[in-house]
C-alpha positions as CSV (number, residue, x, y, z in Angstrom):
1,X,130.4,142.9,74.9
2,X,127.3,140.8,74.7
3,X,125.5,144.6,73.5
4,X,128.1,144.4,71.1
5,X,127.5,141.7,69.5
6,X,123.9,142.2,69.3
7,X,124.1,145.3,67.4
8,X,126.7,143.6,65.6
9,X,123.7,140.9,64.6
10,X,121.4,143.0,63.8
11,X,123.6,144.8,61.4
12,X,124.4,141.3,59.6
13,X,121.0,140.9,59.0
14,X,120.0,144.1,57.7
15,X,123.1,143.7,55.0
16,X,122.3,140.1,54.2
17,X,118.6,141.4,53.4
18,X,120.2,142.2,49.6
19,X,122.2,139.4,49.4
20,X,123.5,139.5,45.6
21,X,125.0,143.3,46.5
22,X,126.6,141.7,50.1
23,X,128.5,139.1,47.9
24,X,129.0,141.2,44.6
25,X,130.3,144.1,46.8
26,X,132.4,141.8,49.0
27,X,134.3,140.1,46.1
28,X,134.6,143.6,44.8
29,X,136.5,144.7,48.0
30,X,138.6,141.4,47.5
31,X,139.4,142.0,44.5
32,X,140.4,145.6,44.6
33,X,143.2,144.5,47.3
34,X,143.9,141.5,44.8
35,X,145.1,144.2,42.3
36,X,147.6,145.2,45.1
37,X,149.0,142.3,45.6
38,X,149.3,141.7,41.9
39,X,151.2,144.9,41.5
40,X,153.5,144.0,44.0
41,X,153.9,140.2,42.7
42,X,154.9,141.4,39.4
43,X,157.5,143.9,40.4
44,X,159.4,141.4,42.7
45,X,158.6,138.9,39.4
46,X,160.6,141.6,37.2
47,X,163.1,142.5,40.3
48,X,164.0,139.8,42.6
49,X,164.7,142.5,45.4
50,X,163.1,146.0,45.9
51,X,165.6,147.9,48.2
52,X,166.8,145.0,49.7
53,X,163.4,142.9,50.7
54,X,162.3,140.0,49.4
55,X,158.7,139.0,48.2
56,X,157.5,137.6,51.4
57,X,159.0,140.4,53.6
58,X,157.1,142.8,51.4
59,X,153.6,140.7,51.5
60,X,153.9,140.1,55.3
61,X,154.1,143.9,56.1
62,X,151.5,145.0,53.6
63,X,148.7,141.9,55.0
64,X,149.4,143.5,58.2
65,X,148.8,146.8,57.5
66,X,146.2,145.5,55.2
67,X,144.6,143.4,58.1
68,X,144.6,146.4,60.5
69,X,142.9,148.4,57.8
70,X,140.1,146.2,57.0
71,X,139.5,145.3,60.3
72,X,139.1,149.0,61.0
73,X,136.6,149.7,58.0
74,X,134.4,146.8,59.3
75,X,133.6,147.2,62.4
76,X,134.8,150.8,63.9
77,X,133.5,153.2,60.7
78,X,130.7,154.9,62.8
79,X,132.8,158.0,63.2
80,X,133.3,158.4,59.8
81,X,129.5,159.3,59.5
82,X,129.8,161.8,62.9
83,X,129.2,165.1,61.1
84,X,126.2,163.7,59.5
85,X,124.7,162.7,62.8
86,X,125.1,165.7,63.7
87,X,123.5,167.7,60.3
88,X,121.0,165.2,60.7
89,X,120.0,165.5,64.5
90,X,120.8,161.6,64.9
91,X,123.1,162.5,67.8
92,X,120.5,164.1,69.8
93,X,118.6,160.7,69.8
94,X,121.7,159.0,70.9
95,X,122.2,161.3,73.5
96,X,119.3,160.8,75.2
97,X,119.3,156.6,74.7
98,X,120.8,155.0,78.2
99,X,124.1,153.9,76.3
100,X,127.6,154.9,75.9
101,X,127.4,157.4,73.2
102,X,131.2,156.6,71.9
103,X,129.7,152.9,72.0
104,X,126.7,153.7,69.8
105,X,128.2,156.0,67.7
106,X,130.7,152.9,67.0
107,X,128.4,150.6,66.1
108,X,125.9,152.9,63.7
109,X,128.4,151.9,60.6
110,X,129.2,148.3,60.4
111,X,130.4,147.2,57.4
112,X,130.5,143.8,56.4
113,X,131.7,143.7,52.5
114,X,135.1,144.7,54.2
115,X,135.3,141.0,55.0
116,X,136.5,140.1,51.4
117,X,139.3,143.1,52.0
118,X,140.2,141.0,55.4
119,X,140.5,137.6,53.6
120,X,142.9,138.9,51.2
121,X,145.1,140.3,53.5
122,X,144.8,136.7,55.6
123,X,146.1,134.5,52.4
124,X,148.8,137.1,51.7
125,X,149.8,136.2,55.5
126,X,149.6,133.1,54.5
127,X,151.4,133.3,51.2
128,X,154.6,135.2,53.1
């Protein structure tokens, strides 16, 4: 865990090197799930009930789902980028490194601007 964490630190710093594209990109990702949650405040604005479900029955499963998601596109997208490790011969120089492969695999694509994606699924949690 402590590994973790310090690839996880390293990977901060690298992003926070171009610090206007970390913020512009992160309120970019907030806002593109803010335009979800419009969507869906409007209908139930129009139509008290979809099917049944209320507003906050609707926002509480979709910042959920939305919470899983983000938390999934921050910190567990290495494998995403697998076939180009691959093309690339990266994998041969994490096969021979005295690590978990899965592990550094999972860390090689952290991606912090997902963070504004995770706060706007917390204040629809907090909104239902």
């Amino acid at each position: 865990m402590r590994l973790y964490l310090r690839y996880i630190s390293m990977l901060f710093k690298c992003q926070m090197q171009y610090m206007a594209s970390f913020i512009m990109m992160t309120v970019g990702q907030f806002l593109m799930s803010f335009t979800a949650f419009l969507t869906i405040y409007f209908v139930f604005w129009r139509f008290n009930s979809v099917s049944g479900f209320a507003l906050s029955e609707v926002l509480l499963c979709f910042s959920i789902v939305l919470m899983a998601y983000s938390i999934t596109e921050c910190f567990v997208r290495g494998f995403d980028v697998f076939p180009r490790l691959i093309k690339s011969g990266d994998l041969d120089r994490i096969l021979v490194r005295p690590r978990s492969e899965i592990f550094q695999v999972l860390t090689s694509n952290v991606d912090f601007t997902r963070l504004g994606r995770l706060s706007q699924a917390i204040l629809m949690f907090a909104y239902a």
